[in-house]
PATOR-428710 format. One line per 3 residues: number of its first residue (from 0); their letters; for each residue x, y, z of C-alpha. Coordinates in Angstrom, 2 decimals. Example, Ala and Ser with C-alpha at 12.3 -4.5 7.8 and 13.67 -1.06 7.14 Angstrom:
# residues 2
0 = as = 12.30/-4.50/7.80 ~ 13.67/-1.06/7.14 $
END
This chain:
# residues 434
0 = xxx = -24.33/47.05/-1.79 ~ -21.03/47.73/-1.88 ~ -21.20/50.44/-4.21 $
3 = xxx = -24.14/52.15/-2.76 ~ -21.91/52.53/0.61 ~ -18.96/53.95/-1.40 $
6 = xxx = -21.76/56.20/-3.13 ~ -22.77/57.93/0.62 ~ -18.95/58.30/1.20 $
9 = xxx = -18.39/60.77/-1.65 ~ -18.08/64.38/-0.36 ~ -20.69/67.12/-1.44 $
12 = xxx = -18.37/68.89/-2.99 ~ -17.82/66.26/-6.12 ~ -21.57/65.65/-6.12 $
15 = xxx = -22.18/69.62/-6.88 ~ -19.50/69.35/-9.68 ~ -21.70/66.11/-11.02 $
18 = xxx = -24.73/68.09/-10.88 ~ -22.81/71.18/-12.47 ~ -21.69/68.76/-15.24 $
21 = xxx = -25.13/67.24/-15.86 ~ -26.73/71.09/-16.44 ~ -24.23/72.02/-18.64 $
24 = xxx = -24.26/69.16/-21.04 ~ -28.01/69.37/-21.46 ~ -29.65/71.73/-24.74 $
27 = xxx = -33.01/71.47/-23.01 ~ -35.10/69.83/-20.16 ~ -33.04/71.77/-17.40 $
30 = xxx = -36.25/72.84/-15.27 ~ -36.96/68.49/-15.19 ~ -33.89/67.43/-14.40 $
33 = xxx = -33.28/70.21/-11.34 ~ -36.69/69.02/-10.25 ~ -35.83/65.00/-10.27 $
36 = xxx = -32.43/65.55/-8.56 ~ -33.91/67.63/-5.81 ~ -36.58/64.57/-4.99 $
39 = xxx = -33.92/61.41/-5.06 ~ -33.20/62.07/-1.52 ~ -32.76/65.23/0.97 $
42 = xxx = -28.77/65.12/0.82 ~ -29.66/65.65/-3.04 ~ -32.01/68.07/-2.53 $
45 = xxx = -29.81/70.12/0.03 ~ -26.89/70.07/-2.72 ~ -29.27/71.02/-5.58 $
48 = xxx = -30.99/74.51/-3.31 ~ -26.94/75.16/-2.72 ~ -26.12/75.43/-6.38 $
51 = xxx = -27.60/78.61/-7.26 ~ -26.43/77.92/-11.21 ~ -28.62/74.72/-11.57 $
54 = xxx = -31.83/77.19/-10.94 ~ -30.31/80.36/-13.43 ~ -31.83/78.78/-16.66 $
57 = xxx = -35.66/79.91/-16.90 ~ -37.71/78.50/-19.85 ~ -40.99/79.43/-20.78 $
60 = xxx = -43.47/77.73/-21.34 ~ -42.05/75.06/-19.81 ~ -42.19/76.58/-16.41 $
63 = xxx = -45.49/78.28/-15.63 ~ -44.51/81.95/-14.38 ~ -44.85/80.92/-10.89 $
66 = xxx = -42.31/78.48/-11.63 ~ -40.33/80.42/-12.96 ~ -40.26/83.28/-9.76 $
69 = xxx = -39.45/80.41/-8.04 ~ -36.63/79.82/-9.89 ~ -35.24/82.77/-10.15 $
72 = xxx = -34.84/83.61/-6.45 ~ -33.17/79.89/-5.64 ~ -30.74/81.46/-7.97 $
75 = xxx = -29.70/84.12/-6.26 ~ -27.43/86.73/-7.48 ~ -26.43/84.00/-10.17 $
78 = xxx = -26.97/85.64/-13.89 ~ -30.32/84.29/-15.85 ~ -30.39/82.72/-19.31 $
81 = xxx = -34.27/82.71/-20.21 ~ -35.75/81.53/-23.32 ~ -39.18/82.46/-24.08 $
84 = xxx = -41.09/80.53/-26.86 ~ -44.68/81.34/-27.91 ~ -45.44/78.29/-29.95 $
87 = xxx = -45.54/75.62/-26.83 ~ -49.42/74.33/-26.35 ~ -50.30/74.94/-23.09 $
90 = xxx = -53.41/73.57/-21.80 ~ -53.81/76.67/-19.03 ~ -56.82/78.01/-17.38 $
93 = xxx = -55.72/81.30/-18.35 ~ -56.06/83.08/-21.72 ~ -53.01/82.37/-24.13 $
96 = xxx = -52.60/86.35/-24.57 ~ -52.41/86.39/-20.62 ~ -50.19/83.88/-19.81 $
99 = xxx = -47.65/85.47/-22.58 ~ -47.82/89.12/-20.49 ~ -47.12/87.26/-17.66 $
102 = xxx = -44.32/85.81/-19.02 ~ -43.04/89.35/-20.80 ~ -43.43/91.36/-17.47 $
105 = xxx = -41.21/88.82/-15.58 ~ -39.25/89.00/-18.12 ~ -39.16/92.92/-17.26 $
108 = xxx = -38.78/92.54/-13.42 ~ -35.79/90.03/-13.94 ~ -33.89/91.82/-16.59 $
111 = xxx = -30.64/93.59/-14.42 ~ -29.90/89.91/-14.03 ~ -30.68/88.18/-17.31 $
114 = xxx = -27.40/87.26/-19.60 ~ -28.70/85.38/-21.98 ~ -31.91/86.57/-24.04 $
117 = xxx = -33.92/84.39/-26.38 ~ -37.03/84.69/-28.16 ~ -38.90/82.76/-30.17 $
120 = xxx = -42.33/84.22/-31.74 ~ -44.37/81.48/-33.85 ~ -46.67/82.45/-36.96 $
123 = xxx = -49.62/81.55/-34.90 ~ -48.52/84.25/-32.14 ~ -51.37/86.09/-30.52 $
126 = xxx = -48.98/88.94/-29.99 ~ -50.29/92.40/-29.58 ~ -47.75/94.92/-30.79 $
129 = xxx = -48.61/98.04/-28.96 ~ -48.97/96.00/-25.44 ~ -45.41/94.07/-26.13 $
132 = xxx = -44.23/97.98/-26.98 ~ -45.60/99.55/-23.99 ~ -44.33/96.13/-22.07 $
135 = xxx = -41.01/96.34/-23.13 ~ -40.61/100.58/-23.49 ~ -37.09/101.74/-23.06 $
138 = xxx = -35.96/98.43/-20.96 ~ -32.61/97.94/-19.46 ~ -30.56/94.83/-19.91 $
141 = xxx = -27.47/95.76/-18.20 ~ -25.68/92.31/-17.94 ~ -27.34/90.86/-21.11 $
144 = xxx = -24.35/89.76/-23.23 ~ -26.52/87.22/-25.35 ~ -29.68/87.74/-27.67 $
147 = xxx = -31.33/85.34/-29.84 ~ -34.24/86.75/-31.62 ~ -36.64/84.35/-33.81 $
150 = xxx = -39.36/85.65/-35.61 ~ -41.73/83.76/-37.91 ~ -44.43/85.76/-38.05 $
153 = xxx = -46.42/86.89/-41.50 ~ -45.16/90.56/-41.07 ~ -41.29/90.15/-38.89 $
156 = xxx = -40.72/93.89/-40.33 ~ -43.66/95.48/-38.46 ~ -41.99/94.18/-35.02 $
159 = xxx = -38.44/95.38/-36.08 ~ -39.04/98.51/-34.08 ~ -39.46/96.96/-30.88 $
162 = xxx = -36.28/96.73/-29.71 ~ -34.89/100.35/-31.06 ~ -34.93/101.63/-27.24 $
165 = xxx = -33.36/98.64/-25.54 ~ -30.40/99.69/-23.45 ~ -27.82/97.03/-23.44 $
168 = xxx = -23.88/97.90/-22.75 ~ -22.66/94.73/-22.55 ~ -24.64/92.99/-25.86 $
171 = xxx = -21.55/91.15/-27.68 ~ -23.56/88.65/-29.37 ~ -26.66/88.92/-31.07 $
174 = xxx = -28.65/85.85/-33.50 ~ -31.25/86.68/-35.56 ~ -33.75/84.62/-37.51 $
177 = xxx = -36.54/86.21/-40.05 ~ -36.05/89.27/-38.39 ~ -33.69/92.08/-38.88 $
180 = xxx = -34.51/94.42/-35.85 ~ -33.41/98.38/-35.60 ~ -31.09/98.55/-32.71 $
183 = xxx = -29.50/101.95/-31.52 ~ -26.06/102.47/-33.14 ~ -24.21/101.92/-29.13 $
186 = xxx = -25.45/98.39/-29.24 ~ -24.62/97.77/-32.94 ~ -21.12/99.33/-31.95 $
189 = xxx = -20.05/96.22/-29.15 ~ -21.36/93.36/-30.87 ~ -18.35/90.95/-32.00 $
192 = xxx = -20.56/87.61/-32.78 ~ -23.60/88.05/-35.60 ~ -25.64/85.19/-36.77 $
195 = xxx = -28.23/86.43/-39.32 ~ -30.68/84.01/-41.08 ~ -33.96/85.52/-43.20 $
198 = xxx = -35.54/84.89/-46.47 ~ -35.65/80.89/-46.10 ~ -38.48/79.83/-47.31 $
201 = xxx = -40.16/82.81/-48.52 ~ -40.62/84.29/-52.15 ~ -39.14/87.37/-53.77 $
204 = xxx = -42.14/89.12/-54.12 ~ -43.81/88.22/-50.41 ~ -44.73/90.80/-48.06 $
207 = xxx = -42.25/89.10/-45.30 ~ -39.72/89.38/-47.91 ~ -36.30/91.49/-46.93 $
210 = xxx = -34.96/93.28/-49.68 ~ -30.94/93.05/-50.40 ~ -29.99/96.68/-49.16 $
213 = xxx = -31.78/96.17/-45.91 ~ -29.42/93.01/-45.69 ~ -26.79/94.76/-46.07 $
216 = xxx = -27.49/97.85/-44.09 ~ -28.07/95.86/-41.36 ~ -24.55/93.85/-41.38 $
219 = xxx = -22.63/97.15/-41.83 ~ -24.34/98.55/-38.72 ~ -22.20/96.11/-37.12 $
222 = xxx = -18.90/98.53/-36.97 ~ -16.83/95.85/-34.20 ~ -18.08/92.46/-35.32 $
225 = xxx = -15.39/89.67/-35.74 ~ -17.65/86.47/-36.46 ~ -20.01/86.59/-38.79 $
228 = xxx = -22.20/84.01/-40.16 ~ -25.00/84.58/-42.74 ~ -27.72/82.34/-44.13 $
231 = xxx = -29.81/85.20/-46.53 ~ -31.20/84.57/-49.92 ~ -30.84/87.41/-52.10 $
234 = xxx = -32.00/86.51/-54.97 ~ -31.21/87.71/-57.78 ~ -29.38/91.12/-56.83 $
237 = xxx = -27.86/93.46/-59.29 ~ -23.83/93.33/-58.72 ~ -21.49/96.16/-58.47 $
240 = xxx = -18.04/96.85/-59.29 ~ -15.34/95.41/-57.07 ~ -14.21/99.12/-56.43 $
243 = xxx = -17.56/100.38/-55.19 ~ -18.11/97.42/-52.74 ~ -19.02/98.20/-49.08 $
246 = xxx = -16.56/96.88/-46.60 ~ -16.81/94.70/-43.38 ~ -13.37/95.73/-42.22 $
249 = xxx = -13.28/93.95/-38.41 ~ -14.59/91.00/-39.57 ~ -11.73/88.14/-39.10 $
252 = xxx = -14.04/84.73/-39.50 ~ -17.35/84.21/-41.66 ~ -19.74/81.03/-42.24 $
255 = xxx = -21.78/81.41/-45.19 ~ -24.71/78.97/-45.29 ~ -26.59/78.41/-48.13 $
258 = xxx = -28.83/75.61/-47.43 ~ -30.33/74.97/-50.98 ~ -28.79/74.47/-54.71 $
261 = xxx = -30.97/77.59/-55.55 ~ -29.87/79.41/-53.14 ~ -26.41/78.73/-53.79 $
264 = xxx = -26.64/79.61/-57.61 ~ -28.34/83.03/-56.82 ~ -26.14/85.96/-55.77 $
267 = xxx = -24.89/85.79/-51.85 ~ -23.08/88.67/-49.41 ~ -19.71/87.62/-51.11 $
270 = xxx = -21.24/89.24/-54.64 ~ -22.16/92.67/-52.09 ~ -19.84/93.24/-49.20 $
273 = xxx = -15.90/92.93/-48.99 ~ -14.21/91.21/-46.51 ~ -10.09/92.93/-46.71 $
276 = xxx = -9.31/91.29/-43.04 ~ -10.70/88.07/-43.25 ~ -8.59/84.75/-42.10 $
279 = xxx = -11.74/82.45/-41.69 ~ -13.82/81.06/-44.01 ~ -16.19/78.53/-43.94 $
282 = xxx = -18.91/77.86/-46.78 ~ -21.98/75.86/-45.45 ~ -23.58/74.13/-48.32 $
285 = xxx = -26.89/72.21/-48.63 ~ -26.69/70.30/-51.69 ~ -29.56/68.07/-53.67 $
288 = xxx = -26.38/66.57/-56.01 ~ -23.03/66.47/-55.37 ~ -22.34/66.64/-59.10 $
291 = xxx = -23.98/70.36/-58.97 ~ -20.56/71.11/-56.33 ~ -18.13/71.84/-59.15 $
294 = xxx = -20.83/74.53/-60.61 ~ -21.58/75.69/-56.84 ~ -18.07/76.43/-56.27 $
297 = xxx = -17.69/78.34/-59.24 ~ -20.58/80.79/-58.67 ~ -20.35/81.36/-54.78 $
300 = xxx = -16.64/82.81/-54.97 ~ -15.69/86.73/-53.66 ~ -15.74/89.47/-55.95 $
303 = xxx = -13.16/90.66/-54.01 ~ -11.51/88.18/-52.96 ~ -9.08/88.89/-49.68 $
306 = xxx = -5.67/88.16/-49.78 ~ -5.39/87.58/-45.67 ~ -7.46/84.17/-45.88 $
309 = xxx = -5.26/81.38/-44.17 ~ -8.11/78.70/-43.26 ~ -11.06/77.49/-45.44 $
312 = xxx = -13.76/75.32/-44.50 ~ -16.23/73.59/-47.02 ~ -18.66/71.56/-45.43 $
315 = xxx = -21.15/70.12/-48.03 ~ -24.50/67.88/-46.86 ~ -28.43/67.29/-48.17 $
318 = xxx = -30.20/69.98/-48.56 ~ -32.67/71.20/-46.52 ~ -35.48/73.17/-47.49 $
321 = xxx = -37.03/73.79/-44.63 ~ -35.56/74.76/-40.91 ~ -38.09/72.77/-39.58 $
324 = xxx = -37.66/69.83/-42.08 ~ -36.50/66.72/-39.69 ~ -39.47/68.19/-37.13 $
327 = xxx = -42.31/66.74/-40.07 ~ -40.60/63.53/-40.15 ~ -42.52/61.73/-36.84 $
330 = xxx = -45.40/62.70/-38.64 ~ -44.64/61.53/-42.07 ~ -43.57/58.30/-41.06 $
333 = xxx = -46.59/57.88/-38.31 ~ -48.76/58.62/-41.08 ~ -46.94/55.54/-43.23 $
336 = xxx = -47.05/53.09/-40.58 ~ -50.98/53.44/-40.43 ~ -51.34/51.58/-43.19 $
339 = xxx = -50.27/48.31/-41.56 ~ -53.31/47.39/-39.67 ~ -50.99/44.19/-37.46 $
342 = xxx = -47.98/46.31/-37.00 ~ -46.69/45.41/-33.71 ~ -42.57/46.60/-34.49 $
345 = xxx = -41.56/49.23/-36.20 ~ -37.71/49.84/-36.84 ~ -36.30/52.90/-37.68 $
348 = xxx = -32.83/52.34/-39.40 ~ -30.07/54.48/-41.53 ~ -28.17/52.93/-44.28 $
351 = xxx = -24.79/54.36/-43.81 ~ -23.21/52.97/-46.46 ~ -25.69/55.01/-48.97 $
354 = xxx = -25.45/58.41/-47.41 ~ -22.99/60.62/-48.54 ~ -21.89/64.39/-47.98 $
357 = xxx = -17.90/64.80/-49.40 ~ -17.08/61.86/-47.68 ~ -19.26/58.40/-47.30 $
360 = xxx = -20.24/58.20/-43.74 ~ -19.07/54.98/-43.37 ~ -15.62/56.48/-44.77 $
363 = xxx = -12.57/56.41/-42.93 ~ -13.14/59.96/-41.91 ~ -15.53/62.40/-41.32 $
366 = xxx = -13.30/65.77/-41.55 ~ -10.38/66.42/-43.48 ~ -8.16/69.50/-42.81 $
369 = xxx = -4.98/70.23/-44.50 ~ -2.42/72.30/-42.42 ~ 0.56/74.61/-44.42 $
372 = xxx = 2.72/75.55/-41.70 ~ 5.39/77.00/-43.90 ~ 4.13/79.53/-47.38 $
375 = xxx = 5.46/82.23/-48.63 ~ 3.08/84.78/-50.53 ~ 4.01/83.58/-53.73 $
378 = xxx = 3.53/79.36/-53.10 ~ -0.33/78.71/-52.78 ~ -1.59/75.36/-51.57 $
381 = xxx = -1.01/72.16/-53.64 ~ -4.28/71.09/-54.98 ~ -3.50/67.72/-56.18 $
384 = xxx = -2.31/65.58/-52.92 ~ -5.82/64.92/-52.35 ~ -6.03/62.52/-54.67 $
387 = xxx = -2.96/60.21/-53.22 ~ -4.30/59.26/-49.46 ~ -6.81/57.61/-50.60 $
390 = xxx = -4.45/54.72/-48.88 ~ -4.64/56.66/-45.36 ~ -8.47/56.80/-45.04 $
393 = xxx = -8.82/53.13/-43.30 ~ -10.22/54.17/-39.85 ~ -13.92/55.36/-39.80 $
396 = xxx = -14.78/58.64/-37.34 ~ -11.79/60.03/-37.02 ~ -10.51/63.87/-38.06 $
399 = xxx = -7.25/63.65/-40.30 ~ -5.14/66.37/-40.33 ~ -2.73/66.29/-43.09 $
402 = xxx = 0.83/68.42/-42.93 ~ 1.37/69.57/-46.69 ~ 4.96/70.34/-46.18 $
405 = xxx = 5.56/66.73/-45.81 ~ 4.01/66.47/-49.11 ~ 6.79/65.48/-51.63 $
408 = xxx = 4.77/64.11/-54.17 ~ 4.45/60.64/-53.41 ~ 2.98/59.75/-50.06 $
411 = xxx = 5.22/56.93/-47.76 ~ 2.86/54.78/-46.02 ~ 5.49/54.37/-42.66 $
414 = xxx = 6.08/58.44/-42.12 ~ 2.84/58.97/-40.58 ~ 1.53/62.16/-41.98 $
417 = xxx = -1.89/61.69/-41.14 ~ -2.78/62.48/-37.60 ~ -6.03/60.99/-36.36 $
420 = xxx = -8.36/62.69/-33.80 ~ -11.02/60.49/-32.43 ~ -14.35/61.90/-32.16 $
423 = xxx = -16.39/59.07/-31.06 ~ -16.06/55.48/-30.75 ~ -18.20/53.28/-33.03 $
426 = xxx = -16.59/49.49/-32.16 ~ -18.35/48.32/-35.28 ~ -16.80/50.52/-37.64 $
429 = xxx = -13.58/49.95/-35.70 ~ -14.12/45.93/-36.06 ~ -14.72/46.35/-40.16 $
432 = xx = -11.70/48.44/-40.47 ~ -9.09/46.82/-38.63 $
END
């Protein structure tokens, strides 16, 4: 009781940064948890219609379009973020193919206010090209500084002309997924953040296939881009002399993913593209054996390779064949447990101690990153310290970062070179370790 009086003490004000806190922390479900705060009580609900921000995120089909207008106006002059997802079952009087225009023309109506764009069209899309076209004809996004754009369906290069008359000034980031879509050269010109992932999952030969050049032709439409991340199969791509390589020459960071030991042992943008101002690197790989990494690391390497890299980043997991891999597994395992006709419990449990990436999970960290404060251009990075803090790694979850300058060869145990940032607490681990 005593806490519930404290509880109708505490001013507005910190309860709107509580609710600001909540919204921002969640990936999904915003529309649901608005709708539960605004019922608790009518102080709540008076504090929830005053934060224009907790209304600004529009989802479809999770809100029905009347929903959603709803929405939008409690927002106010608050910029939109609105996702729009085809795939979602929705058990609607209306026609599928209707309640998608719907959603397309709001789109329309709301888009001098939307900021963040995304897209998601599913292979079983009803979607009618030249009504989408006609929808969409020469619209203005004038705030829109965010576009996601996922395509999975049978022919993504058919619907690659869709966006070509778009007007958007202030587009700085732009994530595409099975789709490479023709933009005018203004837009390509401002974006600084590119995420491009196509060909997973699909043959050489398919129809929905894209072809290396197109790749390619696509990233160096890019002419301002700074971050750069790229998960593309190429295949097997004829390779060119170092000297006749296309260059990426804003590009500062890059991620290369390559989710698959195939993938990684065919030839990737560092075989095609140079990179002469890059500082960033980080290589993404999916792995089926950790004993294929020494043969990985040897293939996926630049053929130019930039002198102006000062941080690497090798992150190395199971492979995953499919983007929608861990979706299957409620299934799978539903399907399993059918074949115990009693079952009344069912436990789901990890074995930590047998899954491994570069370190063991239950290891004493999780990230390692080695810091050279002081090099000249002639000393490079010592390469066999690794081997000698093995002694260090005796607290699990943590982030060691390791100063090589205090690297003399032998490591003393009382100068502390290992500096531990805690991501998470895990009291177990903590208890074995200690």
């Amino acid at each position: 009781m005593a806490n519930q009086r404290k509880f109708h003490t505490m001013p507005d004000e910190i309860l709107s940064i509580i609710f600001n806190l909540i919204h921002q922390s969640l990936s999904s479900g915003h529309a649901r948890t608005v709708n539960k705060l605004s019922l608790v009580s009518r102080r709540f609900r008076s504090i929830v219609l005053g934060l224009p921000v907790l209304w600004s995120r529009i989802s479809f089909p999770h809100l029905r379009v009347k929903h959603a207008e709803l929405f939008a106006s409690r927002a106010k002059t608050h910029p939109l973020a609105i996702s729009m997802d085809d795939s979602y079952d929705w058990k609607l009087k209306e026609p599928e193919l209707v309640r998608m225009m719907d959603m397309y023309e709001l789109t329309v109506s709301l888009s001098s206010r939307i900021q963040k764009l995304s897209i998601h069209i599913s292979e079983n899309s009803s979607l009618d090209l030249d009504v989408i076209q006609k929808t969409y004809s020469n619209a203005s996004f004038p705030c829109l500084s965010e576009l996601t754009l996922e395509w999975y369906t049978e022919s993504p290069r058919t619907c690659r002309f869709l966006f070509q008359g778009w007007v958007m000034p202030s587009l700085t980031t732009l994530c595409v997924v099975s789709i490479l879509p023709i933009l005018s050269p203004a837009v390509f010109s401002k974006i600084l953040t590119l995420s491009v992932e196509v060909n997973r999952g699909v043959d050489e030969d398919g129809d929905d296939a894209w072809h290396p050049t197109e790749i390619i032709t696509f990233l160096l439409s890019c002419l301002s881009v700074v971050d750069v991340r790229i998960s593309a199969r190429l295949f097997s791509t004829q390779l060119l002399p170092p000297n006749t390589l296309p260059k990426m020459e804003s590009v500062k960071r890059l991620t290369l993913h390559l989710p698959n030991t195939e993938t990684a042992m065919e030839s990737n943008i560092l075989h095609l593209i140079k990179f002469p101002s890059l500082t960033s690197f980080k290589l993404d790989l999916g792995l089926g054996d950790l004993e294929c990494l020494d043969t990985v690391l040897k293939h996926v390497s630049f053929l130019a390779m930039p002198d102006s890299v000062t941080d690497v980043t090798l992150a190395v997991g199971v492979e995953m064949d499919s983007c929608e891999g861990r979706l299957s597994l409620p299934y799978t395992i539903g399907k399993w447990c059918n074949r115990f006709k009693g079952l009344k419990s069912l436990t789901l449990d990890s074995d930590r101690r047998r899954t491994h990436g570069i370190f063991a999970f239950t290891g004493p960290i999780d990230v390692l990153k080695v810091v050279k404060h002081h090099q000249s251009d002639a000393e490079k990075m010592p390469d066999v310290f690794l081997f000698r803090l093995e002694h260090f790694w005796d607290r699990p979850h943590r982030t060691a970062v390791v100063a090589v300058e205090k690297f003399d060869g032998e490591i003393n145990h009382q100068t502390g070179n290992i500096q531990y940032i805690e991501r998470y607490t895990d009291r177990d681990s903590e208890s074995d370790s200690d």
